[in-house]
PQR file with spaces between the fields and no chain letter, atoms N, CA, C, O and H, PARSE charges and radii, in Angstrom:
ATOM       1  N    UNK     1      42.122  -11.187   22.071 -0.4000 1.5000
ATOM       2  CA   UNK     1      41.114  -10.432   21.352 -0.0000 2.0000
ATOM       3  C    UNK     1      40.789   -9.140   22.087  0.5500 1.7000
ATOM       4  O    UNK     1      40.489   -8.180   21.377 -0.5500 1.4000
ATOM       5  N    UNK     2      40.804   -8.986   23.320 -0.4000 1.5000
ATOM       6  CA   UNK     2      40.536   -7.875   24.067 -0.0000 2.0000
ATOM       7  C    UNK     2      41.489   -6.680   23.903  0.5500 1.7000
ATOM       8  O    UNK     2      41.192   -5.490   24.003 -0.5500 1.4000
ATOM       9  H    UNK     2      41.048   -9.766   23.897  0.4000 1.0000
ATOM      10  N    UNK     3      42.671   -7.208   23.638 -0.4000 1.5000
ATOM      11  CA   UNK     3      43.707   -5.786   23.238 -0.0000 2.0000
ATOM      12  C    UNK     3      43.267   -5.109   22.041  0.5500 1.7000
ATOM      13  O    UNK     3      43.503   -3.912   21.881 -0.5500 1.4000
ATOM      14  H    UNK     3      42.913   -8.175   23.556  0.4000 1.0000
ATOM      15  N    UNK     4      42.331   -6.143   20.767 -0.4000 1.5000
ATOM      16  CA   UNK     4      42.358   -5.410   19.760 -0.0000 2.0000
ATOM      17  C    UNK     4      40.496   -4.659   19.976  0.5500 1.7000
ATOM      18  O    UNK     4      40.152   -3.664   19.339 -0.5500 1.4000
ATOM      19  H    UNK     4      42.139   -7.116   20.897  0.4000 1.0000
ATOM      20  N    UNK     5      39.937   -5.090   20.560 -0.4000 1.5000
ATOM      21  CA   UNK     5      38.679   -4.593   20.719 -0.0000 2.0000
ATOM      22  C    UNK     5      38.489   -4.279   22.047  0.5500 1.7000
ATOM      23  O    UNK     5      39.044   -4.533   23.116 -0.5500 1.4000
ATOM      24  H    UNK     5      40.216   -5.898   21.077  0.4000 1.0000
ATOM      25  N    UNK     6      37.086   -3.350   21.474 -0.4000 1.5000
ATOM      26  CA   UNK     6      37.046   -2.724   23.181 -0.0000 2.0000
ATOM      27  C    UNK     6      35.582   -3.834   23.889  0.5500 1.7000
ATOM      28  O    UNK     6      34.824   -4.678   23.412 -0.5500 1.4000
ATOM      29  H    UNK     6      36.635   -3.144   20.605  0.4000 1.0000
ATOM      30  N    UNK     7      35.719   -3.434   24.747 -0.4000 1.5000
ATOM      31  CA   UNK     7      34.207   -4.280   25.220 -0.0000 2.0000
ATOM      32  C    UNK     7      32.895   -4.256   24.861  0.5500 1.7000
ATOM      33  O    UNK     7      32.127   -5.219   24.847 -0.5500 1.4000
ATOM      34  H    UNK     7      36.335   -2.748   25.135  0.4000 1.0000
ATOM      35  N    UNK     8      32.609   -2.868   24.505 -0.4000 1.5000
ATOM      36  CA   UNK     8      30.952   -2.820   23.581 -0.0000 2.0000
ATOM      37  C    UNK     8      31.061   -3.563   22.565  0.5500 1.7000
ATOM      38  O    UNK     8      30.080   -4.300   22.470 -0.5500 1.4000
ATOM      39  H    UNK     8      33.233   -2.086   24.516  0.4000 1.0000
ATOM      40  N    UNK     9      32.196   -3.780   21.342 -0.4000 1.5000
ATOM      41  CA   UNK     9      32.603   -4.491   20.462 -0.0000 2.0000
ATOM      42  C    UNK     9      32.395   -6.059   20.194  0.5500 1.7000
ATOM      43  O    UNK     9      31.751   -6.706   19.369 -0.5500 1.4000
ATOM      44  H    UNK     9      32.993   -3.181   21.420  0.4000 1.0000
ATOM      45  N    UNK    10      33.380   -6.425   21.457 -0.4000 1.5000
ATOM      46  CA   UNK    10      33.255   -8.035   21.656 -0.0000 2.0000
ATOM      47  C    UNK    10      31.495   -8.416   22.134  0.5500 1.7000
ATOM      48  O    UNK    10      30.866   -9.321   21.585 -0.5500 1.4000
ATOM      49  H    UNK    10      33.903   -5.899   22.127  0.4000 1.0000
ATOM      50  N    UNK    11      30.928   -7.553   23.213 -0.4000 1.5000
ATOM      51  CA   UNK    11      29.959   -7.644   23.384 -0.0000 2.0000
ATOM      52  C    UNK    11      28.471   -7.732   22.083  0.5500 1.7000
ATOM      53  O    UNK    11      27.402   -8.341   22.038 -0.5500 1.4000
ATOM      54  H    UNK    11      31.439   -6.819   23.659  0.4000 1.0000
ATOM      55  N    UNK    12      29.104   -6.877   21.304 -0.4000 1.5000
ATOM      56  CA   UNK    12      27.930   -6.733   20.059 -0.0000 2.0000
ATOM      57  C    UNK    12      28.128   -7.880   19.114  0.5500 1.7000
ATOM      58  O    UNK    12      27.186   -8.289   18.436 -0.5500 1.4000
ATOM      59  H    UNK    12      29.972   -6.382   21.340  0.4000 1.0000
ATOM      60  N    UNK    13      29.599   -8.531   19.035 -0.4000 1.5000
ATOM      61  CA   UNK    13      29.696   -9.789   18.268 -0.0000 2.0000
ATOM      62  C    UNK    13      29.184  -10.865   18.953  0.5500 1.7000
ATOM      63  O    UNK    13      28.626  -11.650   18.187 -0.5500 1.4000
ATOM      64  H    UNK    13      30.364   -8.198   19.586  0.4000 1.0000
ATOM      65  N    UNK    14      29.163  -11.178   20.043 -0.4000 1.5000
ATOM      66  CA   UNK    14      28.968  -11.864   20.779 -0.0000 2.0000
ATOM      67  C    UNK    14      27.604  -12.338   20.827  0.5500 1.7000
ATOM      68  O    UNK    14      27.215  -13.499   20.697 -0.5500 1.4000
ATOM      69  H    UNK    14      29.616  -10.540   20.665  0.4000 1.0000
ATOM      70  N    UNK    15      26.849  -11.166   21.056 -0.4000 1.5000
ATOM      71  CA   UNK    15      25.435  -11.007   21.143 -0.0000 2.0000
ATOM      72  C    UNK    15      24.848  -11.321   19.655  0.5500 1.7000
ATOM      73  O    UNK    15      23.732  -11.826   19.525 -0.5500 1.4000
ATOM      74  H    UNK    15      27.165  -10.224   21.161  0.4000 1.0000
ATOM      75  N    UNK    16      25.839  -10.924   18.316 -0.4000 1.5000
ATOM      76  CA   UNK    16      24.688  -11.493   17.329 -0.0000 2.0000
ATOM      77  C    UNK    16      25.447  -13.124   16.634  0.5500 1.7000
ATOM      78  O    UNK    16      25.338  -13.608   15.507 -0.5500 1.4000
ATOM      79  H    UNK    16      26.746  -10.514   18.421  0.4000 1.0000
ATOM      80  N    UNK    17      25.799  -13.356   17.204 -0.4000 1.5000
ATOM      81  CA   UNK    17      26.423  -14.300   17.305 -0.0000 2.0000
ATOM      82  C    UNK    17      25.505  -15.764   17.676  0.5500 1.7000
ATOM      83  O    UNK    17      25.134  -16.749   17.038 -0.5500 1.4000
ATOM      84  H    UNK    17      25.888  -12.963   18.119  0.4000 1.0000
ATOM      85  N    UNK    18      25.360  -15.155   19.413 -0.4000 1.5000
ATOM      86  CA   UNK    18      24.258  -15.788   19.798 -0.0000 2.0000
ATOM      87  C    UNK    18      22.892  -16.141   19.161  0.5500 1.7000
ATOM      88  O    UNK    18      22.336  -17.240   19.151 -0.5500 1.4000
ATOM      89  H    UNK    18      25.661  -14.354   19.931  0.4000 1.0000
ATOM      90  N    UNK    19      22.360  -14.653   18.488 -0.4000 1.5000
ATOM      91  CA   UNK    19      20.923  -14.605   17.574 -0.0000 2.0000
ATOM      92  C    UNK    19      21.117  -15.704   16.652  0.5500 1.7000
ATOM      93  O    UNK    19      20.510  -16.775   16.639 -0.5500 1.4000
ATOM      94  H    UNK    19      22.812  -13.761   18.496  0.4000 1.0000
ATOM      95  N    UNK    20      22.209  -15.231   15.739 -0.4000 1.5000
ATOM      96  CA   UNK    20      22.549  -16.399   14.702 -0.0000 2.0000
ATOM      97  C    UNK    20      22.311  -17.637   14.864  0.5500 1.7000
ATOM      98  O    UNK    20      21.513  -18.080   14.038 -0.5500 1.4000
ATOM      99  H    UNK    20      22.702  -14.361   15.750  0.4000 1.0000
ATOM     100  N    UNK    21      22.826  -18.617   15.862 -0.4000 1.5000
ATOM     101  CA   UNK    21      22.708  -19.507   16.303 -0.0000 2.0000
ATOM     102  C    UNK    21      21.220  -19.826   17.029  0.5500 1.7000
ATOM     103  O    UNK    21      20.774  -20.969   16.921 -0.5500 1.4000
ATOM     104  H    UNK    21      23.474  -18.258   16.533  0.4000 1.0000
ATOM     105  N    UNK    22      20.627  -19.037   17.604 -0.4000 1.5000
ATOM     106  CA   UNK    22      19.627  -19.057   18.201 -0.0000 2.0000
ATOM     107  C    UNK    22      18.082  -19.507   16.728  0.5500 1.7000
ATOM     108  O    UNK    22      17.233  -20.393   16.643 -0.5500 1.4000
ATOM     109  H    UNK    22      20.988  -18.109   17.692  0.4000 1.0000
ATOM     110  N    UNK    23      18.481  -18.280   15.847 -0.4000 1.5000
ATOM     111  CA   UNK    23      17.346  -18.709   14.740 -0.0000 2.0000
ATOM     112  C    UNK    23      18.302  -19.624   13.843  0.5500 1.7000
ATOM     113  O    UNK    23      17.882  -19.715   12.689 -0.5500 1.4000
ATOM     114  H    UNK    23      19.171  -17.560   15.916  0.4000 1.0000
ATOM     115  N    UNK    24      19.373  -20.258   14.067 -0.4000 1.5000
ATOM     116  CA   UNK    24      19.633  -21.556   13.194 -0.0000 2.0000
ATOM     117  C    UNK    24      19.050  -22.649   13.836  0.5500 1.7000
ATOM     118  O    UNK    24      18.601  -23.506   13.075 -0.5500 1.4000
ATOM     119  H    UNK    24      19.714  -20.184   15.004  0.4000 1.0000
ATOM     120  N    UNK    25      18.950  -22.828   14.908 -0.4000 1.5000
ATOM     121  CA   UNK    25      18.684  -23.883   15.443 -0.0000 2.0000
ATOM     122  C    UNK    25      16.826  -24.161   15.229  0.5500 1.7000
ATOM     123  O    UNK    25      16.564  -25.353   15.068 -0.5500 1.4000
ATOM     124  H    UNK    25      19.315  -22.133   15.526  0.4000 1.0000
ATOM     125  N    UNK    26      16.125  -23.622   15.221 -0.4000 1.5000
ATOM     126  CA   UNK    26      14.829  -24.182   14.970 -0.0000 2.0000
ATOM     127  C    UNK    26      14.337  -24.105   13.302  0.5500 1.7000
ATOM     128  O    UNK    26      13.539  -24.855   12.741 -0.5500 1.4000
ATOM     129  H    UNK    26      16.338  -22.654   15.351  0.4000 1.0000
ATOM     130  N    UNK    27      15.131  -22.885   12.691 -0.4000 1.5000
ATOM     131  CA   UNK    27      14.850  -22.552   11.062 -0.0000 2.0000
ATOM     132  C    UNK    27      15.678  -24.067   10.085  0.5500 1.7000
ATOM     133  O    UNK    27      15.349  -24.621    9.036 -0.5500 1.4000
ATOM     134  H    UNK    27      15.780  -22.276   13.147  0.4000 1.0000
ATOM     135  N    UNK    28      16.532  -24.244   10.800 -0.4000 1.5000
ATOM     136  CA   UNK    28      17.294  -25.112   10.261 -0.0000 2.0000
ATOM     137  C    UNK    28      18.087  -24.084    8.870  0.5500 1.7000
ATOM     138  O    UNK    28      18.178  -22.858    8.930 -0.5500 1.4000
ATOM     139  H    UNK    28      16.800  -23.794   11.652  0.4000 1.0000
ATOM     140  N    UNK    29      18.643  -25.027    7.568 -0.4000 1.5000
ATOM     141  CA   UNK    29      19.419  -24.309    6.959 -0.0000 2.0000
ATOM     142  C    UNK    29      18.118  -23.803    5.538  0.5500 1.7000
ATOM     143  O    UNK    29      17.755  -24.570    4.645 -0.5500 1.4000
ATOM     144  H    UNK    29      18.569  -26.023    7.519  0.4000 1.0000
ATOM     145  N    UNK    30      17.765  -22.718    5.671 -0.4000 1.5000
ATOM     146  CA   UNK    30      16.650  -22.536    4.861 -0.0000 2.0000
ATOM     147  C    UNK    30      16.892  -20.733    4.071  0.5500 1.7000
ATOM     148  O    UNK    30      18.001  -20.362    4.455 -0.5500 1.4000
ATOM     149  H    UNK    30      18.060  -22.095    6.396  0.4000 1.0000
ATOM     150  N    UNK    31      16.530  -20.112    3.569 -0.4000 1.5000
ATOM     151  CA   UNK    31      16.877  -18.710    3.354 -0.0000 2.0000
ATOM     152  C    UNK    31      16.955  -17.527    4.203  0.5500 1.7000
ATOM     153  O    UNK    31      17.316  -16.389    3.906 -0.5500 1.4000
ATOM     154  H    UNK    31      15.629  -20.414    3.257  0.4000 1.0000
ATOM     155  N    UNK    32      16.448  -18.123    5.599 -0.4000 1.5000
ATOM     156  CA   UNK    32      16.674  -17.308    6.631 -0.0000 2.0000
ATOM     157  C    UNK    32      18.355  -17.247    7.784  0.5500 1.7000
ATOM     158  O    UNK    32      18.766  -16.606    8.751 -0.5500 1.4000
ATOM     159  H    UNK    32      16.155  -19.048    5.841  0.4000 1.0000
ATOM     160  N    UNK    33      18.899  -18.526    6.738 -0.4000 1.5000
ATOM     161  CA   UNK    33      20.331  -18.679    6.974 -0.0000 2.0000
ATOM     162  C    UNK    33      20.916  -17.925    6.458  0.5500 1.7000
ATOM     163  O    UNK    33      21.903  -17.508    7.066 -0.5500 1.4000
ATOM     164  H    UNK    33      18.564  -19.046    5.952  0.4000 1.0000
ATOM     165  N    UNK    34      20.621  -17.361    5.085 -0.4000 1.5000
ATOM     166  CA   UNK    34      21.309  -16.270    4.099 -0.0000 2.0000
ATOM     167  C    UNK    34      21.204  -14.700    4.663  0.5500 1.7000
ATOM     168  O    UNK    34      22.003  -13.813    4.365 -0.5500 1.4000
ATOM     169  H    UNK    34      19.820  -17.700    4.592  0.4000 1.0000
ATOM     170  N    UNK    35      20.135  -14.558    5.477 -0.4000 1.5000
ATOM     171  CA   UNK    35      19.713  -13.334    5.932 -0.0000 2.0000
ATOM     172  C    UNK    35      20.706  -12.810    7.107  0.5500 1.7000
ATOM     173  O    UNK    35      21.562  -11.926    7.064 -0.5500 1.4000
ATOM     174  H    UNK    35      19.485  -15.278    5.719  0.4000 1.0000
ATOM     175  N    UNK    36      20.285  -13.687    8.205 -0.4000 1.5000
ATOM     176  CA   UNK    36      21.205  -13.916    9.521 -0.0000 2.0000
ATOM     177  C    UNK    36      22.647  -13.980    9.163  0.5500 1.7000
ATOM     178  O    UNK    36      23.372  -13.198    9.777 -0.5500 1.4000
ATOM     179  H    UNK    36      19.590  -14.405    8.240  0.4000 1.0000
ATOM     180  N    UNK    37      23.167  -14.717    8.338 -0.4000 1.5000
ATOM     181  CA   UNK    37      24.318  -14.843    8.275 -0.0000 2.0000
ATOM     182  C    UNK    37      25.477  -13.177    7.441  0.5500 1.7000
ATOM     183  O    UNK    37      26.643  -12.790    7.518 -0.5500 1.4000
ATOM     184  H    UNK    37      22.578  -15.352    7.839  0.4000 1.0000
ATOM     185  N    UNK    38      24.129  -12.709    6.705 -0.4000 1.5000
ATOM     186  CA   UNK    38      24.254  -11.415    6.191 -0.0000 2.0000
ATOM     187  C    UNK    38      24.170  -10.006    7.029  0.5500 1.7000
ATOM     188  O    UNK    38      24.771   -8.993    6.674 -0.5500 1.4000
ATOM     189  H    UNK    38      23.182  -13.024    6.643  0.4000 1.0000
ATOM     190  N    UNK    39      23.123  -10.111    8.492 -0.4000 1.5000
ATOM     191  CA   UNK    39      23.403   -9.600    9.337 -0.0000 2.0000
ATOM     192  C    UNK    39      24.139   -9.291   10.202  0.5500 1.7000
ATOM     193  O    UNK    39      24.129   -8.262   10.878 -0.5500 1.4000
ATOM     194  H    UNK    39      22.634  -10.935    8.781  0.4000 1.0000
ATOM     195  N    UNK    40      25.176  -10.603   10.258 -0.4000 1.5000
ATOM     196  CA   UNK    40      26.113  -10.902   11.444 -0.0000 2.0000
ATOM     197  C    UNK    40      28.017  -10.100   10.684  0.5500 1.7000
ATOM     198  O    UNK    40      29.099   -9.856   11.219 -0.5500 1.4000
ATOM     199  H    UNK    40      25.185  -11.438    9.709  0.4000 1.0000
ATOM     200  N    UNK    41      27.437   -9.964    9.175 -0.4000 1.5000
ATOM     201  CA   UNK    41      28.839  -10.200    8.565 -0.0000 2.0000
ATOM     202  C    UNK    41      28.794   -8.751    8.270  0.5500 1.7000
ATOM     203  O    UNK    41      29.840   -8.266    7.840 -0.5500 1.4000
ATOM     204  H    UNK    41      26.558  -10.163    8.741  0.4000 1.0000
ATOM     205  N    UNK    42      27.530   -7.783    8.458 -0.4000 1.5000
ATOM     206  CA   UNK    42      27.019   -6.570    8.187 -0.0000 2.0000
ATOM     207  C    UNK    42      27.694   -6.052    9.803  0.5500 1.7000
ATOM     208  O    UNK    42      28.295   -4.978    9.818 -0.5500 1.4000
ATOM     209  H    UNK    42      26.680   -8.176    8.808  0.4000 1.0000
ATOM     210  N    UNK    43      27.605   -6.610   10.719 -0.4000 1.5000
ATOM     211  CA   UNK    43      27.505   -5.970   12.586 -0.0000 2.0000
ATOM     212  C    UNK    43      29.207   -5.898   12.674  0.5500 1.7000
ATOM     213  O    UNK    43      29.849   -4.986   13.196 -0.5500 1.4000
ATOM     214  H    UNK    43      27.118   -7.483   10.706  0.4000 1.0000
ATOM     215  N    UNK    44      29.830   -7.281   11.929 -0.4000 1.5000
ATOM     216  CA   UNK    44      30.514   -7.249   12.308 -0.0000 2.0000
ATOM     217  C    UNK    44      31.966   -6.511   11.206  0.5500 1.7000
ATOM     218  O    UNK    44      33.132   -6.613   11.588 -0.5500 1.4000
ATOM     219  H    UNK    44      29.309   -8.022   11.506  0.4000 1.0000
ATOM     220  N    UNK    45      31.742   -6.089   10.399 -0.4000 1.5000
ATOM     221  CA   UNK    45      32.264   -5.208    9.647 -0.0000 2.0000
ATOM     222  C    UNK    45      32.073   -3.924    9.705  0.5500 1.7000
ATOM     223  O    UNK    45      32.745   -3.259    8.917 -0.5500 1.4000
ATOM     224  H    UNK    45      30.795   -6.007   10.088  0.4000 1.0000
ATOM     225  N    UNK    46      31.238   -3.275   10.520 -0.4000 1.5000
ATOM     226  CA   UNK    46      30.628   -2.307   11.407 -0.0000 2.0000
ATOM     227  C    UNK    46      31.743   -2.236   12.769  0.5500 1.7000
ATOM     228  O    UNK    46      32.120   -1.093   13.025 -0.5500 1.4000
ATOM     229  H    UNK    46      30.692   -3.815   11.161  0.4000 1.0000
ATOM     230  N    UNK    47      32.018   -2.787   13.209 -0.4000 1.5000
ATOM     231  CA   UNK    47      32.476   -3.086   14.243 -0.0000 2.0000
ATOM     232  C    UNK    47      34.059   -2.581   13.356  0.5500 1.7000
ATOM     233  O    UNK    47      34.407   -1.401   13.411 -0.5500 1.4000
ATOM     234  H    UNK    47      31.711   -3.715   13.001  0.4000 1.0000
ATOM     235  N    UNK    48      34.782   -3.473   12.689 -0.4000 1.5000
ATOM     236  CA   UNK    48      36.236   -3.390   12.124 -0.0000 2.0000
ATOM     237  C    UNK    48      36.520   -2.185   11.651  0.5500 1.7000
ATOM     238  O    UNK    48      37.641   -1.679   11.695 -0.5500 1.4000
ATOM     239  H    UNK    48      34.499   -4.431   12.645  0.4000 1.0000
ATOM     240  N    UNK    49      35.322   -1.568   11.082 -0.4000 1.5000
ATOM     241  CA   UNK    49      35.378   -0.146   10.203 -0.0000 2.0000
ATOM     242  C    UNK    49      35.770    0.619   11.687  0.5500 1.7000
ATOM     243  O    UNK    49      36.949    0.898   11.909 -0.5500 1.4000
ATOM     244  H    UNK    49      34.411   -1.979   11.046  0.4000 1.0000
ATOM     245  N    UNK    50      34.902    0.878   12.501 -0.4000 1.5000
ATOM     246  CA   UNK    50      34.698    1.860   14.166 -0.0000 2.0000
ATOM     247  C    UNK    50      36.132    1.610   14.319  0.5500 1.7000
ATOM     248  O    UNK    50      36.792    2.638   14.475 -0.5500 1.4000
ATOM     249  H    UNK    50      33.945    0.651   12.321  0.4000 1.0000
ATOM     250  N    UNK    51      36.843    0.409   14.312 -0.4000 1.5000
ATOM     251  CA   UNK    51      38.157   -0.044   15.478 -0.0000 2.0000
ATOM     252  C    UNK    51      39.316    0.843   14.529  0.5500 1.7000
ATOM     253  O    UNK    51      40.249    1.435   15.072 -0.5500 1.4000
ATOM     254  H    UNK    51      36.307   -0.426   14.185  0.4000 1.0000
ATOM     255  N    UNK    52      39.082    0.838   12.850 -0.4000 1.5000
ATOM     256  CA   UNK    52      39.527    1.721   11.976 -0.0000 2.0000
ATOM     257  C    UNK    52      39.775    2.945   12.257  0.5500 1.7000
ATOM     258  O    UNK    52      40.794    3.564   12.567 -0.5500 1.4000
ATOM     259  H    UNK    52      38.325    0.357   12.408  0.4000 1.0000
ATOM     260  N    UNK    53      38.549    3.242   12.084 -0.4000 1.5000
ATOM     261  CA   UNK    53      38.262    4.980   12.150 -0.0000 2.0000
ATOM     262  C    UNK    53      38.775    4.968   13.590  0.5500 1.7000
ATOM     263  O    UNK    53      38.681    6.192   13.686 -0.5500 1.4000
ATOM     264  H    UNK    53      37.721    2.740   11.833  0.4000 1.0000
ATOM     265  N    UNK    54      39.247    4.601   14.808 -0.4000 1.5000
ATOM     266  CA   UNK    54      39.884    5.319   16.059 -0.0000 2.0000
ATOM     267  C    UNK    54      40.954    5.292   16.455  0.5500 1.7000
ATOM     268  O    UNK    54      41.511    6.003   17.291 -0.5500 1.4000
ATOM     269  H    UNK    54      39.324    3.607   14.730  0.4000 1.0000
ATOM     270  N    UNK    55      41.634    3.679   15.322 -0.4000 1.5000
ATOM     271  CA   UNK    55      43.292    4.259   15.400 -0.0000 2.0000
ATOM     272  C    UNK    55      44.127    4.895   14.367  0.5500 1.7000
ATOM     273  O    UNK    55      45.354    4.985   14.311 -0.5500 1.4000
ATOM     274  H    UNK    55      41.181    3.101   14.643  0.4000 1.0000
ATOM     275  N    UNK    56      42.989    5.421   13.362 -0.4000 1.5000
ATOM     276  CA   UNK    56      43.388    6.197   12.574 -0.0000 2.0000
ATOM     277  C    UNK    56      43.241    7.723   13.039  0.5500 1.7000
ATOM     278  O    UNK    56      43.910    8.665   12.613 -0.5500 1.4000
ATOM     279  H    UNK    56      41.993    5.347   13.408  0.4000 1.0000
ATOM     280  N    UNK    57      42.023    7.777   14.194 -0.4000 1.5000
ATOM     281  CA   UNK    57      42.329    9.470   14.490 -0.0000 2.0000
ATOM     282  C    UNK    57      42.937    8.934   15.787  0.5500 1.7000
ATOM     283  O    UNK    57      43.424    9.711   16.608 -0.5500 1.4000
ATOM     284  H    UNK    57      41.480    7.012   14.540  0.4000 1.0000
């Protein structure tokens, strides 16, 4: 995974990754699963677009 990403990258998935898991565990599976899980899929398509846009320029 490190050849295809750089380290702020893995680091920012990583990190909401953690959150995710962090407010699943006491919210349990409730509409704040839909949110989080919408955040994480938002960071991390953010992330694929950036890795885009720099081996395209």
């Amino acid at each position: 995974m490190a050849e295809h990403f750089d380290l702020g990258s893995i680091l920012v998935i990583s990190m909401t990754l953690v959150f995710f898991v962090i407010v699943l565990l006491p919210n349990g599976f409730t509409h704040d699963l839909l949110l989080k899980a919408g955040e994480f899929l938002v960071s991390v398509k953010l992330i694929l677009m950036a890795r885009k846009n720099r081996i395209a320029n």
